[in-house]
C-alpha positions in Angstrom: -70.9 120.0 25.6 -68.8 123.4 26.0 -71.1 126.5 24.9 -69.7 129.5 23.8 -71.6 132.8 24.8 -71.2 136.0 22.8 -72.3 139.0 24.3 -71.6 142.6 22.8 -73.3 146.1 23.7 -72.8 149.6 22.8 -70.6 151.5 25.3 -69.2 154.6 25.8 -66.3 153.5 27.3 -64.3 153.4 29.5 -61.6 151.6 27.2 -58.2 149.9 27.6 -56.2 150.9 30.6 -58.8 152.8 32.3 -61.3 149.8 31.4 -59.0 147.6 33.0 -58.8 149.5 35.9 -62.9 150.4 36.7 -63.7 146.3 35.6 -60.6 144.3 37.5 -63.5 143.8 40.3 -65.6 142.7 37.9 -63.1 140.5 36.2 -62.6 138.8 39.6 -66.3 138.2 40.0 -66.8 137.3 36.9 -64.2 134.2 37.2 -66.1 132.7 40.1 -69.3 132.0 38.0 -70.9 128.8 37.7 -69.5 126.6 34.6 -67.1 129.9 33.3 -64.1 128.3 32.0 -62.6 131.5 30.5 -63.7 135.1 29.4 -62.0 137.1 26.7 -62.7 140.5 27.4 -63.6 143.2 24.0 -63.7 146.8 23.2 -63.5 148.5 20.4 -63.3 152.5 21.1 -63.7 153.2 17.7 -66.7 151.5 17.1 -68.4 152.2 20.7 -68.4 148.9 21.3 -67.8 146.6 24.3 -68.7 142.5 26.0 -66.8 139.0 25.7 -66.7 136.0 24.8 -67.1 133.5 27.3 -66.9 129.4 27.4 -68.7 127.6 29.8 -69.1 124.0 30.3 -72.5 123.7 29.6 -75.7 125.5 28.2 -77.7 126.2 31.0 -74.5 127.6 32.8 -74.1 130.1 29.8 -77.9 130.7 29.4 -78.4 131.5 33.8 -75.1 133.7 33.3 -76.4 135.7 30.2 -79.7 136.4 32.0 -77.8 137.8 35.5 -75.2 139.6 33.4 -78.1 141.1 30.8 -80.3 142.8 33.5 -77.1 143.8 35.3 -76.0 145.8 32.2 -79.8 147.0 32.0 -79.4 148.3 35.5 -76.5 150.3 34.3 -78.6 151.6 31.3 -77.3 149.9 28.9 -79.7 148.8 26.2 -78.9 147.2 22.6 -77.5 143.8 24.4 -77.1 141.1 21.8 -76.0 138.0 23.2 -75.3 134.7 20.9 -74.8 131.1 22.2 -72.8 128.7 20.2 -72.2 124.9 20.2 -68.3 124.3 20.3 -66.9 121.4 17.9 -63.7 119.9 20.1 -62.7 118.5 17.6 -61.9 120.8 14.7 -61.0 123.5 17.5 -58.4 121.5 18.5 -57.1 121.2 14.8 -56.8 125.0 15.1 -55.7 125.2 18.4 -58.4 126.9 20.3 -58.5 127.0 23.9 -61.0 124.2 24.7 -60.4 120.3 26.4 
């Protein structure tokens, strides 16, 4: 079953464009990980805010990525991680469209 990780931290930026440029490395890293299917990346500037929510294709895959990902924030200083794993129901996403097979 697909898992859905949430994973949100506070940050003092970078944000939009100049996020986009400092992370594309990252991005491209992040889309070789074991079990990722897709990453939607957030920010919100306002709030101090930044993470994503990721689907992989199975639990452990989203649990061993949360734990690399969570002590490489740390390493960064980051503190204040929240991360939140959720069963995804096929079929009512599907009902309302959502981006899961």
């Amino acid at each position: 079953m697909a898992t859905l990780l949430q994973i949100d931290f506070p940050s003092e930026g970078p944000f939009g464009a100049e996020m986009s440029a400092a992370y594309a490395d990252l991005a491209r890293s992040i889309s070789n990980e074991p079990g990722l299917l897709w990453k939607i990346w957030t920010e919100n500037a306002s709030d101090r805010t930044a993470g994503g929510i990721y689907l992989f294709a199975d639990e452990a895959s989203a649990r061993s990525y949360c734990d690399m990902h969570t002590a490489r924030l740390q390493s960064f200083g980051v503190s204040g991680i929240r991360a939140l794993f959720f069963d995804v129901n096929p079929e009512l996403t599907a009902i309302t469209r959502g981006p899961v097979s």
